[in-house]
N, C-alpha and C positions, 0 to 999 in steps of 0.2 A: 504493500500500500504506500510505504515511503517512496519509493521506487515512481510509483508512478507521479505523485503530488510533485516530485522534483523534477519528473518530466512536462508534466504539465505546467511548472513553475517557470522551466527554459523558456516553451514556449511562448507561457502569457509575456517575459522579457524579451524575445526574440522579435515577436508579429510587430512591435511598434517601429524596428532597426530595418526591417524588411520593408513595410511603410513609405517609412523616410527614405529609404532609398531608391524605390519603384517613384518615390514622389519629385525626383532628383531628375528621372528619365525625359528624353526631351520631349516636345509635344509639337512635332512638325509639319500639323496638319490643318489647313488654314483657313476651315469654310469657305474655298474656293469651288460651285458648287457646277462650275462653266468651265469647265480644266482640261476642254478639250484644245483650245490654242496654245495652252500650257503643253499637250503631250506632243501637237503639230512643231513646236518650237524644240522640243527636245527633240523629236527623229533628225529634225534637221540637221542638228547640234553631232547627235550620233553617226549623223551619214559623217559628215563635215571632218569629226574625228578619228572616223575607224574604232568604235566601240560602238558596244550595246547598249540599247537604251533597258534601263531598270525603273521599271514601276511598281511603287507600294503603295497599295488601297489600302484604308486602314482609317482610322480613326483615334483623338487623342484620346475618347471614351477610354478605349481597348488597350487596356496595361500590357496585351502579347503587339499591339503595333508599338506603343514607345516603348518597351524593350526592345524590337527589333532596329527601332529609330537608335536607343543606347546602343548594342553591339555596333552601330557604324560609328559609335565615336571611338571604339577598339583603335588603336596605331596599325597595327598588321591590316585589318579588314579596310580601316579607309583607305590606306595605300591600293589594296586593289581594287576597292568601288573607283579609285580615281584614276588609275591605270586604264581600266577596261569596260567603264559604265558611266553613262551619263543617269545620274539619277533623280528621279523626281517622287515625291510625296502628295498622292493624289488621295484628297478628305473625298468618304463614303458616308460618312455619317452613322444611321444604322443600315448601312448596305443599299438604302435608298436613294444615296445622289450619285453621279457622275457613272448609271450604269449607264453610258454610251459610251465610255471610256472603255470599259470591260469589253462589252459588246466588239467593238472595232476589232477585239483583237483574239476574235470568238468565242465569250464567253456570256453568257447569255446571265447567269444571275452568282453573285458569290456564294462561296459555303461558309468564309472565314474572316477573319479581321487577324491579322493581313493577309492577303492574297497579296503574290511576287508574281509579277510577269515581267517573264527575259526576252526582250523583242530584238529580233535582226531589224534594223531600219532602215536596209537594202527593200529590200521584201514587205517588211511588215509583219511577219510572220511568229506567232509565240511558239519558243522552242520549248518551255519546260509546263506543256499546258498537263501534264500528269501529275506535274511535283508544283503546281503551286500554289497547292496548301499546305506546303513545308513547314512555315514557320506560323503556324497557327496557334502554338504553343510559346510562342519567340522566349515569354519572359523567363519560362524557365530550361530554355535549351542554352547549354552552355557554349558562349562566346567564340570557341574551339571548332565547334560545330558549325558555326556563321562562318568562321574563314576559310573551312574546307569545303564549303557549298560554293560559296562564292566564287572561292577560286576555280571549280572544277566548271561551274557555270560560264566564266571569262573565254570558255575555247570551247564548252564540249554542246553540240546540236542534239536532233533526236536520234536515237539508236538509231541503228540501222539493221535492215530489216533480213530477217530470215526468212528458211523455206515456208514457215509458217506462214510469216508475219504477209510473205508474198502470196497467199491465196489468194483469189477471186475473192471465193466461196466467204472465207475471213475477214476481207476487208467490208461485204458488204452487212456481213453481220454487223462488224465495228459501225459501219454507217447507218443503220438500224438502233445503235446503241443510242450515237450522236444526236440522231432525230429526235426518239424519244427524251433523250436529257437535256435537248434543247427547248421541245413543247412544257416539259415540266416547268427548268429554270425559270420560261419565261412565266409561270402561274407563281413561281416562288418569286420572282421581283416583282409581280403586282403586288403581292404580299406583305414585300417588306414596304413598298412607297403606302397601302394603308395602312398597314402599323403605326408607321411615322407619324404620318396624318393625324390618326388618334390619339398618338400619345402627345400631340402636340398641344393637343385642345384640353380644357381644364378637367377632373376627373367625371365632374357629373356631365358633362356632354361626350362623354365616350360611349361606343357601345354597351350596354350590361355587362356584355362577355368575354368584354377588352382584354381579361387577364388569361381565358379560357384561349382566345385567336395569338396571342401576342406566345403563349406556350407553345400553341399548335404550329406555328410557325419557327421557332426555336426546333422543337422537334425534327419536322422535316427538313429543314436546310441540314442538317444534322444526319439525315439519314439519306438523303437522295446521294450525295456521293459514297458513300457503307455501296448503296443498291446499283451505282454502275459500275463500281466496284465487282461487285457480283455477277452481274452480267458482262461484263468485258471478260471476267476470269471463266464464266462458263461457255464462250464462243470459243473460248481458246480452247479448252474440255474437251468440246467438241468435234473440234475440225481436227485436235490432236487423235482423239478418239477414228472419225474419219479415213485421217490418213493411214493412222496405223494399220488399222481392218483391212486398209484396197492396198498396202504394202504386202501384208502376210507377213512371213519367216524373213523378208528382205531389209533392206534401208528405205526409210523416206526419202526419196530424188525431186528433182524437181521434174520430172516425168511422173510422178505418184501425182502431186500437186496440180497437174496441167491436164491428170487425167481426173481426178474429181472435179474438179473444178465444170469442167465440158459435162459431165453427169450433171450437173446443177441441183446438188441434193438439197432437201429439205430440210433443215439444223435448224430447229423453231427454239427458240428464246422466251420466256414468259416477261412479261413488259407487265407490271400492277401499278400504272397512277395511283397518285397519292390522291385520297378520297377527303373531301371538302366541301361543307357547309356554306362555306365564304367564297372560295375561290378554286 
């Protein structure tokens, strides 16, 4: 029983030191809520340089964005945000402002605070549209972990593709996947701009059930990436499954591939919208 009262005694001494120090963290995000000439001005900047442009959505709410705002004041990590990134600090608010920002650069609604997009601004193109919800946790991913992301981000594009990954059959599942988490995203950012809305206005002009939608919404942004998650990992199941079966006792070739593929098999995916009262 000692035992634990002096564990709990650290901590009730600890939580105020942790506080004060997350309260230290910088808050570089500027109710700018039109930040699209802000991001036009940055590719340019990026072309102009020869680096990647770096966008963090996020907001000063979100103790995991000024943490991740703190890790770039690191010595090691600024050196290579400045070596190899033009960076900008794009305010989301609660996920509800600047999604045409996101949008541009095919992302149809956040799942996080912050969301990191690595853009080539040759192209336009998001290279790490799988990893960036990395630092969704920023404030307590350790600093260590920022400069080896970073860094590996300054050179590296998206994989490159296997006999899998080169299916027909695979890619149009993927593009099935895409569809579907596009039509959702966009029901989950009407969601968050009424959120917003509501919580904006005084408590008794909110809906009754403000606290009931303002959950229900928390929930699913929360689980719609768990669920492509799922389905990205079961197309692959699949057409591995596929390939195997029309290989036999032999190896997967890219003749195996070029022959399912021409069969045009059936590999059906279960797809369950999120079900809503509101939206």
């Amino acid at each position: 029983m000692r035992i634990t009262a002096a564990v709990l005694g650290f901590l009730l001494f600890l939580m105020p030191m942790v506080a004060a120090a997350e309260g230290d963290h910088p808050r570089p995000f500027d109710g700018n809520y039109d930040a699209m000439p802000v991001v036009d001005a940055a590719l340019a900047q990026a072309r102009a340089e020869d680096k990647r442009l770096l966008l963090v959505l996020g907001a000063n709410w979100c103790h995991d964005s000024r943490g991740l705002a703190h890790h770039f004041e690191d010595p090691e990590l600024a050196a290579t945000l400045e070596q190899s990134f033009v960076t900008r600090f794009i305010d989301v608010d609660w996920r509800n402002e600047n999604q045409d920002v996101a949008a541009r650069f095919g992302i149809t609604a956040l799942y996080a605070t912050p969301t990191v997009l690595i853009v080539d601004p040759e192209e336009e193109v998001l290279l790490n549209r799988e990893a960036r919800n990395d630092w969704s946790s920023a404030a307590s991913t350790p600093v260590e972990e920022a400069r080896a992301w970073f860094a590996k981000w300054a050179d590296q594009g998206p994989a490159s593709a296997g006999l899998l990954e080169g299916s027909l059959t695979y890619q149009a599942m993927l593009l099935e996947i895409e569809v579907f988490e596009d039509e959702e995203a966009a029901r989950l950012a009407r969601a968050y701009r009424d959120i917003a809305t509501w919580r904006a206005l005084p408590a008794s002009e909110r809906p009754e059930n403000f606290a009931a939608l303002d959950g229900e919404v928390e929930a699913w942004r929360r689980a719609l990436p768990r669920q492509i998650s799922r389905l990205q990992s079961r197309a692959r199941s699949l057409v591995a499954e596929a390939l195997s079966e029309r290989a036999g006792d032999g190896p997967v070739t890219i003749e195996t591939v070029a022959a399912l593929d021409a069969d045009e098999p059936d590999l059906a995916l279960d797809f369950e919208p999120h079900v809503s009262s509101a939206w």
